[in-house]
Every structure is written in C-alpha cells, then in structure tokens.
C-alpha positions in Angstrom: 115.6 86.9 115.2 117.9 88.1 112.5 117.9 92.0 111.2 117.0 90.0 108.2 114.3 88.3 108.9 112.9 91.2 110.7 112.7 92.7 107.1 111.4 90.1 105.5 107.9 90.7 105.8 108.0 94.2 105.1 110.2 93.0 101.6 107.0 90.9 100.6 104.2 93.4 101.5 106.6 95.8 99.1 106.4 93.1 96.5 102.7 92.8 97.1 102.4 96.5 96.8 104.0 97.3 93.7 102.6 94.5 92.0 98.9 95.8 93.0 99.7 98.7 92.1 101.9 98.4 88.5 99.7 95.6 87.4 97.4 96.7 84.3 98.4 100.3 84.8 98.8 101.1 81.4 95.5 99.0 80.1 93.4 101.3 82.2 91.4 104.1 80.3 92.4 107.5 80.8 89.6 109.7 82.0 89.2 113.8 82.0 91.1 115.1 85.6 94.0 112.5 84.2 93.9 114.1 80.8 93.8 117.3 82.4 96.9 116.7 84.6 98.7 115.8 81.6 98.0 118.7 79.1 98.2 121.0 82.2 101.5 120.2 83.2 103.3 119.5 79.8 103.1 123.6 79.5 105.4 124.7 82.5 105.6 126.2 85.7 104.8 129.9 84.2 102.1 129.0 82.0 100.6 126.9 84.9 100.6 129.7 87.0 98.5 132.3 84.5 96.1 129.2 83.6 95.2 128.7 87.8 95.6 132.3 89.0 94.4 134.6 86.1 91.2 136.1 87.5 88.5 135.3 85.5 84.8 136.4 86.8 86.4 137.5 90.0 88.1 134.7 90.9 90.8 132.3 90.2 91.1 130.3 87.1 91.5 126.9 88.9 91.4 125.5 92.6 94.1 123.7 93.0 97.8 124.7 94.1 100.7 123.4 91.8 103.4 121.4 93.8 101.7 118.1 92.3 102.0 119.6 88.4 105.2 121.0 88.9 106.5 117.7 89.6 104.7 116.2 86.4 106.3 118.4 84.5 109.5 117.8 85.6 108.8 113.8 85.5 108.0 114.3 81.8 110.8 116.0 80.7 113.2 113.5 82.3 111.1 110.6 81.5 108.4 111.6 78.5 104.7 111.4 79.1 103.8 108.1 78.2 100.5 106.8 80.3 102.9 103.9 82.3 105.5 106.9 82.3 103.1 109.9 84.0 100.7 106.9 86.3 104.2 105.7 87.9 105.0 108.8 89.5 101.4 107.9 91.5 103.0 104.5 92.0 105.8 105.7 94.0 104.0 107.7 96.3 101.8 104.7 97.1 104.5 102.4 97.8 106.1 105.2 99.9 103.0 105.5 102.0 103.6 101.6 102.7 107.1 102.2 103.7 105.7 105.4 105.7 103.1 103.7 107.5 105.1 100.6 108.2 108.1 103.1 109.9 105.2 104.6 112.0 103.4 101.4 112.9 107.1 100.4 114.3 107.6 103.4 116.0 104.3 103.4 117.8 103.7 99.9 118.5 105.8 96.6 117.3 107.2 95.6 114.1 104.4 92.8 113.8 101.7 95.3 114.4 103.6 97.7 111.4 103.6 94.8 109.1 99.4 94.5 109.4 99.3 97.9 109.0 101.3 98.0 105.5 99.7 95.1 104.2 96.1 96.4 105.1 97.9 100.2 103.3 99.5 97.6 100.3 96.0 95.8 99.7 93.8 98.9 99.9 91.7 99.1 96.8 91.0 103.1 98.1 95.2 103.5 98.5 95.5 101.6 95.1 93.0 103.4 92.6 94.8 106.9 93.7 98.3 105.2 93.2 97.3 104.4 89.8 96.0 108.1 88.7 97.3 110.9 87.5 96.5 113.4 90.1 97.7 114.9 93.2 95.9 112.8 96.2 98.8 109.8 96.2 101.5 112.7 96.7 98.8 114.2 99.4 98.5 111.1 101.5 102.5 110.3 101.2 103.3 113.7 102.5 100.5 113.6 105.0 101.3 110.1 106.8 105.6 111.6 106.1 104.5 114.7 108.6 102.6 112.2 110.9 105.7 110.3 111.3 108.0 113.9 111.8 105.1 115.3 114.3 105.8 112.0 116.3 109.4 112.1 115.9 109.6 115.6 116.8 107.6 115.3 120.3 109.5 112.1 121.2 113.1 113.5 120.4 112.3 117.3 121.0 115.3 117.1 118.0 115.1 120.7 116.1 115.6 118.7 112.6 112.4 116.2 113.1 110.8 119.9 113.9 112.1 121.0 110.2 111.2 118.6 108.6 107.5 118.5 110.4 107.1 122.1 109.0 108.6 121.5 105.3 106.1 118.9 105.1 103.1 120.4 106.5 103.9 123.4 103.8 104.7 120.8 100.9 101.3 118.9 102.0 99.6 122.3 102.0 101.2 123.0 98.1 99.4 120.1 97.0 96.3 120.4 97.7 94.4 123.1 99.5 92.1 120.4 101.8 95.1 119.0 103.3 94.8 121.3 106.2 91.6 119.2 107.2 93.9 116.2 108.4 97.1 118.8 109.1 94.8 120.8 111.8 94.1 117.6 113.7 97.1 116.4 113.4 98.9 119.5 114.7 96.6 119.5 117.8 97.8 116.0 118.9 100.6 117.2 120.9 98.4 119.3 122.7 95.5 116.8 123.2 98.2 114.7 124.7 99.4 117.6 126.9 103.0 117.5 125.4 103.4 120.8 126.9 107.0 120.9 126.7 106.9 120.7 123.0 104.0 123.4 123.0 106.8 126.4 121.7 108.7 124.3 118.9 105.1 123.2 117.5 103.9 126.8 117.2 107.6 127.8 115.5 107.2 125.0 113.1 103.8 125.7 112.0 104.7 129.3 111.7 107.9 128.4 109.4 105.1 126.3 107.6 102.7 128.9 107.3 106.0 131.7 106.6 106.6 128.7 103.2 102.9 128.4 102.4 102.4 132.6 102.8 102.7 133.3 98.8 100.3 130.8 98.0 97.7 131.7 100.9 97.7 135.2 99.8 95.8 133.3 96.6 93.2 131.3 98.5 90.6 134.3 98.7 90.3 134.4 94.7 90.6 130.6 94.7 87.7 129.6 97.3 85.5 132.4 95.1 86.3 130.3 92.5 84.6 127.1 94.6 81.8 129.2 95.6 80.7 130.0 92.5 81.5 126.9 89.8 82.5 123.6 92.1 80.8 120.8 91.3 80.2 118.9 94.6 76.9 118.9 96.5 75.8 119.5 100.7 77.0 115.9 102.0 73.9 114.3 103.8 74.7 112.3 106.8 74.9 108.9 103.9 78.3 110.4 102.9 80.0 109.3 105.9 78.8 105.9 105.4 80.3 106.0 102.0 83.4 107.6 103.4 84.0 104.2 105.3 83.1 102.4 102.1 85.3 104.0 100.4 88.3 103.7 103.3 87.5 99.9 103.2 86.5 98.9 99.5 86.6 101.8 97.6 83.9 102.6 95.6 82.3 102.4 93.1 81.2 98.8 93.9 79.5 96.9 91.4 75.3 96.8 92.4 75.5 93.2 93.5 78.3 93.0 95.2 77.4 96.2 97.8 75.4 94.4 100.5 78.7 92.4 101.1 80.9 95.6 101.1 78.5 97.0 103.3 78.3 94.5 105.5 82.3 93.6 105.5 82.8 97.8 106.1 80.2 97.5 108.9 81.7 94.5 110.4 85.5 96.0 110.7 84.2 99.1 111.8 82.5 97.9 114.9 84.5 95.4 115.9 87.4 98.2 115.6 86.0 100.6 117.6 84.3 97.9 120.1 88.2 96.6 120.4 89.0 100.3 121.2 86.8 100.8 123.6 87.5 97.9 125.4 91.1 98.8 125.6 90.8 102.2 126.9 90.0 100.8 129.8 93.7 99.8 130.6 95.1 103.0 129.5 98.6 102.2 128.6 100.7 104.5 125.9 100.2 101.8 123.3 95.9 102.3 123.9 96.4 106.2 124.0 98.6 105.9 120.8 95.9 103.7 119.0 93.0 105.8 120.0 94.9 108.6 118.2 94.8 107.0 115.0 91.5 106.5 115.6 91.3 110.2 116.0 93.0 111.3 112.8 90.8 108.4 110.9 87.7 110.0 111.9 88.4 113.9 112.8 89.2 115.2 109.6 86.3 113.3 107.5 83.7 114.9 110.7 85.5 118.0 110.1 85.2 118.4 106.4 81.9 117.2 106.7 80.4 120.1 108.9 82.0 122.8 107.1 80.7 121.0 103.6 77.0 122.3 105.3 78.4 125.7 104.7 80.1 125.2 101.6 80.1 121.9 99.9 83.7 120.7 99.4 83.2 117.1 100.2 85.2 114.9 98.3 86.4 111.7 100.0 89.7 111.4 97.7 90.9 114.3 100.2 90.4 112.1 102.8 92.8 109.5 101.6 95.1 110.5 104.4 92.1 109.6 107.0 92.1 106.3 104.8 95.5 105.2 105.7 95.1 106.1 109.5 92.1 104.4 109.8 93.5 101.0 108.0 96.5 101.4 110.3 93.7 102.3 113.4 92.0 98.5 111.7 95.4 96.8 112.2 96.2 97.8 115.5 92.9 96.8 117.2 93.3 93.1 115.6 96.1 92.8 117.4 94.8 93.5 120.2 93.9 90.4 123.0 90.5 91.5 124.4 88.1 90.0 121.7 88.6 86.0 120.8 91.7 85.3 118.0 89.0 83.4 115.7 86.7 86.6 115.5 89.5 89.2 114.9 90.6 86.1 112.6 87.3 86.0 110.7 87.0 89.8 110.3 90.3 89.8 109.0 89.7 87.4 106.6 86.2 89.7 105.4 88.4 92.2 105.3 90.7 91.0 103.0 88.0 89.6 100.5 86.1 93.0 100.9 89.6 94.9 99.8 89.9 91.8 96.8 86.3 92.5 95.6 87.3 96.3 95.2 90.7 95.8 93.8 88.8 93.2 91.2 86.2 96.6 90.6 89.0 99.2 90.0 90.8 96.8 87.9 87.4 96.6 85.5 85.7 99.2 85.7 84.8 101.0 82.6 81.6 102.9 82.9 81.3 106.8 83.4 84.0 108.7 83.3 86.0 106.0 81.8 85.8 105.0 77.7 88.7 103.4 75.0 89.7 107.1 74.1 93.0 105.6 72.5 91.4 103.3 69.8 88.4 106.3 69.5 91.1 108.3 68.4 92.7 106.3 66.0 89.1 106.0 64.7 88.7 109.2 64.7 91.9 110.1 62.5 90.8 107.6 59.6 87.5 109.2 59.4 88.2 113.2 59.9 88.0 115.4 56.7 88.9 118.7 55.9 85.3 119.5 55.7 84.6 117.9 58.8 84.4 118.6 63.0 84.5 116.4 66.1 82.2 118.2 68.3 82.4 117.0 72.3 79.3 118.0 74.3 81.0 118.3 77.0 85.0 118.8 77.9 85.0 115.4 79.9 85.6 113.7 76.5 87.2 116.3 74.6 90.8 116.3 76.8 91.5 112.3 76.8 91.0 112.1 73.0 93.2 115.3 72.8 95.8 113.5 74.7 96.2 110.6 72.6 95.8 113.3 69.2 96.5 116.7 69.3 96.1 117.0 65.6 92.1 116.1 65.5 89.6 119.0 64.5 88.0 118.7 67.9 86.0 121.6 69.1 83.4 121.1 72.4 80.7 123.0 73.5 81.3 124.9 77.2 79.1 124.1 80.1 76.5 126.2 81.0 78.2 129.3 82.9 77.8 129.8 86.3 77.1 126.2 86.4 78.1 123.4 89.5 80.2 121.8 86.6 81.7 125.2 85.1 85.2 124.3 86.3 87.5 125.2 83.3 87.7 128.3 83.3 88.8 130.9 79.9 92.6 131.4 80.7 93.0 128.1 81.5 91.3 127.1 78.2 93.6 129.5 76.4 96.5 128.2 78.6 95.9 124.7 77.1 95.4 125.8 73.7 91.5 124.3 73.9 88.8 125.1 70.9 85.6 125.7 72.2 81.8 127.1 71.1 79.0 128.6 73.4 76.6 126.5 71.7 76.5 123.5 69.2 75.2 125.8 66.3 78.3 127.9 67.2 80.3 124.5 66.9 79.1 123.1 63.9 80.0 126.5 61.9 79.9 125.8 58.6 81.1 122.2 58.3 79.4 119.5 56.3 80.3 116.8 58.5 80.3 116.5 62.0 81.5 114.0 64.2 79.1 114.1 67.6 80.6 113.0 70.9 78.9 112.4 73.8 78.5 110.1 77.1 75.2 107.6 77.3 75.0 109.1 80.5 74.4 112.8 79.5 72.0 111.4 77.2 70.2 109.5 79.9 69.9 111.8 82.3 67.9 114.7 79.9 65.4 111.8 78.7 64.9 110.9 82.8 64.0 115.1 82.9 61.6 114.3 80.1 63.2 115.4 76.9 62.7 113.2 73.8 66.8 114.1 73.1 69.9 115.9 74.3 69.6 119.1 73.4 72.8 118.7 71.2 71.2 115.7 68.9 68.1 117.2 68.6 69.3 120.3 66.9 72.0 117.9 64.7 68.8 116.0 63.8 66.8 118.4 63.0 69.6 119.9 60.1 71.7 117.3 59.6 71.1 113.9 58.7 72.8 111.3 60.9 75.0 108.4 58.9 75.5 106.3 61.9 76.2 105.9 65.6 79.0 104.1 67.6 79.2 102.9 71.0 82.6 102.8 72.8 82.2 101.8 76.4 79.8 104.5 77.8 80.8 107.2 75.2 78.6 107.7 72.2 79.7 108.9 68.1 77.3 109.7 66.1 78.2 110.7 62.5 76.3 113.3 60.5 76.5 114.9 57.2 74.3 118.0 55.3 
C-alpha cells in the first residue's frame, strides 16, 4: 500500500471532523460561561489576573487558571471576536485531538485500529459540543491526549526531548484547568504500573520541571479551592453520575426524553461488550492487550477518582472528564477490533454506536432549552424599545452577560445571587473587572425608573411555583407596584414589560 493511501482515511475522518464540527457554529445560541469567556478575556492578561485572584471573602475571585483566556485574548486581537471567530479556536483543538488520537492509536496498535479510533473521536457528540464552545475543556482534552502521546513516547525512546515536552504539557494542561490533574495523576503512574523502572528517574524530573512551571499558579490554589468550598455550584455525585458519565462519553447529554432508553441502552450495549472483549483478551497477555487495558484504565480511573473525592467536596463535573472521553472511545475502538467476539456482533454494536453518537449530534445541533435563548435578536429588541427612563433588569446574571455581548450599550442592570449561595460564582472584583451593573435586590434595581424591562428564565420561574410560591419573588414585587404592559417569550427566557 501506498504512503498515500495509508493517509487516506485519516484525510476523510478530518473532513468528517471539521465538518461536524464547523457546521451551524455560528447559528448556535450563545449561553452565560460562553458570554463570560468572551467579556473576560477581551480585558487582558492583567485585568484577568485582579478579576480571578483578588481576594474577595477570603478567597479567590474565580476558579479557574487563565492559559485558556489568555489565548482568547490573543485570538481576538489577531482575528476580532466574532461568535464563528472566538467558537473556532474550540474547533482547532477538537480536530487536533483527532490528529492526536489517531498518532497514538498508530503508535500503540495499527494504523487501521487508529483510524476507528479518530472516527469514533471525529463523530463524538461529547468531543463535538466542547469543540463548538467557548471555554477551556477542548484545549484541556487536546493537551491531555498531546501528553498521553509524549508520556508514551518518552518511555519507548527514553529520548530527553519526548521527556520535555511530557512536562511542558503536563504544566500547560495543568494552566488550563485546575481538574486536569485527575487524568494527569493516572496518567503519570502508567509507567510505573507497567514497571518501566528504567524510566522511573526521568518521570520524576519531568514532573518536577512540571510542577517547578506550574509553582506560581499552585501557590494560588489554597485561596481558589476556598473559593469552591464556599460558592461552587455542583452537588455530592450519587453513584447515578457515573452512569451519566458513560452517557455522556457515548451520546452526550442532554438527550431528548424520548430518545434516552435508546441512548441508554446503545451506552450499555458498548460498554459491556467492551469490557467483555477486554476481559477476554487479557487472557493472552500480549503488549497490544496490556496497551488496551491501559486505555481502559485512563477511561475509567480519573472519572472513579473525581468521583470519591466529589464525597468530600463536590467538584463533579463530567466536561473535566472529556479527556477520559477520548480514551475510553479510543478503549471502544480497539476492542472492536479485536477477534474474540463474532464480526457481526462487534459489527452490530458498532453500527448502535454510530446511530447513538448521530442521535446526540442531532440533540446538540437543536437544542435550545435552559441555558440557551435567541439573545442576538432579544437584543436588537431590546435597543428599539429601551428609554431614557427605562431599565432592563436580569434576575439573574445567566442572561445578563449574553445580551451584554451582543450590546454593551443596553441599560442592563441584574440582581446578584443570594450570597453565600451554591450559584454565588461571580464574585465583586470580577464584576468590577468586567465593568458589570448590579443591585442586591430588585427594589434596589428598579431605582427610580418608570419603566422596566424584566428578564428572566421559565425555568427560575418554575422552579419557585414547584416550592409553592404563587410568583418569583422578582414579579411579585414588580406586580405589586408596577403594572405589567406585556410579556414575551424567547426560547426559555421570559420579558416582561412594566411601566408606573
């Protein structure tokens, strides 16, 4: 076979990849952490770092390190910020993890079994929503599966550059988000699980040049974890979360109500025949089982590990697992390959595979319930109505930073959660830091206007009437001393329009 046709296939599951990923990227509604990212990173390096590391109650401002915002910054100025403009740089971490995951499939196995594993990588719906959002996780995942590739590199070659670049990565990964270290720890103990003892000295030295790199941020993690303690959103994961996990690995979620006994059953399907594939195969115990098994390992390790120490302190969120994601689709691919179960049932769960990953591409493609809502054309709605004598009031900030994205200029003021609160996230110098106008309480918001513009999510509403209240809390008062003009629906967000 040709060098040429060797790439061929790789050449289409890029073209598959890109397209999955470009198509519709600029029709899809904005939402909050997007808006956020934006407005964040538009103000620079400096100002980023008084908005995240300004104490504020005793802790940090924000939880998040900034090697992900930097970079958005930097992407704007070149390129300007422009929703197909600031999504793409999502986009080309995604199609990197396919080239990533296809150089490591190679390298591990064959170039056939590296081609299943990119087009499982190119077709996940999990891999493409992150790829399309403007936030750190498709970076996270690219330079997570990049230091997977160096680690292996490194061992095999016992080359002192693979070891560099192992530890640039591990810090970079680290700069990006502060749960990478729940797939890096695994990772790093591979070696050692495999009883690479030669290697033992150069993958202590690159983890301490990793750790040396990452020093001036981990002198900030105390302040920042007080900040999680006290106003993170997340909940104690019950043992349903890891089902969800795999759900999420497999079809991403969420899945439309009637279509989640077939996700459930395709997720359940893969899984076992997977793992029923890879026990069978131990049994042989050649390099290429051992090497599978470890992808199962770094599929399933860090989600376990997160997991227990979310009993202690909820940090649970399975968008930091998208690492585990793309090991455990490349785990998926391998095992099909393999020649202990019959070709037409690795055929047929391949097959509910694929139409699993199709039904949750076709959900992330059109979904537009909570978080989501047409904040563009509510905007421009917005502007024709809005009067001198007037306010746009947000009950919450989840609205307020979209429409301020698409118009600075609006009188837009919003009320601040309750402090101390699971969803108290934004904290005062970061508010300041973006320039954001907010109140303490909606009779603090209204001030003296005469007309006031209400906004606010269906499903705030909904969930104080399922507590019992006849109202939000934020209505009832504008009812009660204004007189409302009209309400509009757009998608799951609500405006209600009052005047004295």
């Amino acid at each position: 076979m040709s060098v040429g046709k060797k790439r061929l296939p790789l050449f289409l599951i890029l073209i598959l990849a890109i397209a999955l990923r470009i198509f519709w990227i600029s029709s899809r509604p904005i939402w909050y952490d997007e808006a956020f990212a934006i407005l964040f990173a538009e103000k620079g390096p400096s100002a980023m770092l008084i908005g995240t590391l300004t104490p504020a109650g005793g802790s940090a401002s924000d939880v998040h390190p900034l090697a992900y915002y930097v970079l958005l910054w930097g992407w704007m100025r070149l390129f300007g910020d422009s929703l197909l403009v600031v999504r793409s740089l999502s986009v080309l971490f995604g199609i990197g993890l396919v080239v990533i995951v296809y150089l490591l499939g190679r390298d591990l196995f064959t170039p056939q079994i590296a081609s299943w594993m990119a087009l499982f990588t190119a077709f996940s719906p999990f891999q493409i929503h992150y790829s399309q959002e403007i936030r750190m996780y498709a970076m996270l995942a690219f330079l997570s599966i990049c230091a997977t590739w160096a680690l292996w590199n490194a061992v095999k070659t016992s080359n002192k550059f693979w070891w560099g670049i192992y530890a640039l990565l591990v810090a970079l990964a680290l700069y990006t988000h502060n749960l990478a270290g729940f797939y890096l720890l695994p990772l790093s103990l591979t070696p050692i699980l495999s009883k690479q003892w030669r290697e033992l000295r150069r993958l202590i030295l690159a983890l301490l040049v990793s750790l040396i790199l990452y020093l001036p941020w981990m002198l900030q993690l105390p302040a920042q974890f007080s900040k999680v303690q006290s106003s993170y959103w997340t909940s104690r994961p019950g043992a349903g979360r890891l089902v969800t996990t795999l759900l999420s690995f497999t079809t991403n979620l969420p899945i439309a109500p009637t279509w989640l006994p077939v996700a459930l059953f395709v997720t359940i399907l893969a899984f076992i025949l997977a793992m029923w594939i890879g026990i069978k195969s131990v049994q042989s115990a050649s390099i290429q089982v051992r090497r599978g098994m470890a992808l199962a390992y770094l599929a399933f390790t860090p989600p376990l590990f997160l997991f227990l120490v979310s009993q202690w302190q909820p940090i649970f969120i399975e968008r930091a697992l998208l690492p585990s994601g793309a090991t455990y689709l490349m785990f998926l691919a391998w095992s099909y390959q393999q020649s202990v179960s019959p070709k037409l049932v690795r055929t047929g769960v391949i097959f509910f595979l694929l139409l699993g990953m199709g039904m949750g591409i076709y959900q992330h493609l059109t979904y537009q319930g909570f978080p989501y809502a047409p904040y563009k054309e509510l905007a421009i709605a917005l502007r024709k109505q809005a009067s001198t004598e007037g306010v746009i009031i947000h009950s919450n900030k989840l609205s307020l930073l979209p429409l301020l994205y698409y118009d600075r200029g609006l009188p837009q003021v919003y009320v601040y959660d309750p402090p101390g609160s699971g969803v108290d996230t934004l904290a005062a110098p970061t508010r300041q830091m973006l320039g954001l106008v907010g109140a303490s309480s909606i009779e603090q918001a209204v001030g003296g206007a005469t007309h006031v513009w209400l906004v606010i999510f269906t499903r705030a509403i909904s969930e104080y009437q399922q507590q019992g209240y006849d109202a939000h809390p934020h209505l009832q008062w504008l009812t009660d001393h204004f007189r409302e003009v009209y309400f509009q629906q757009w998608g799951d967000v609500r405006v209600y329009e009052f005047d004295r």
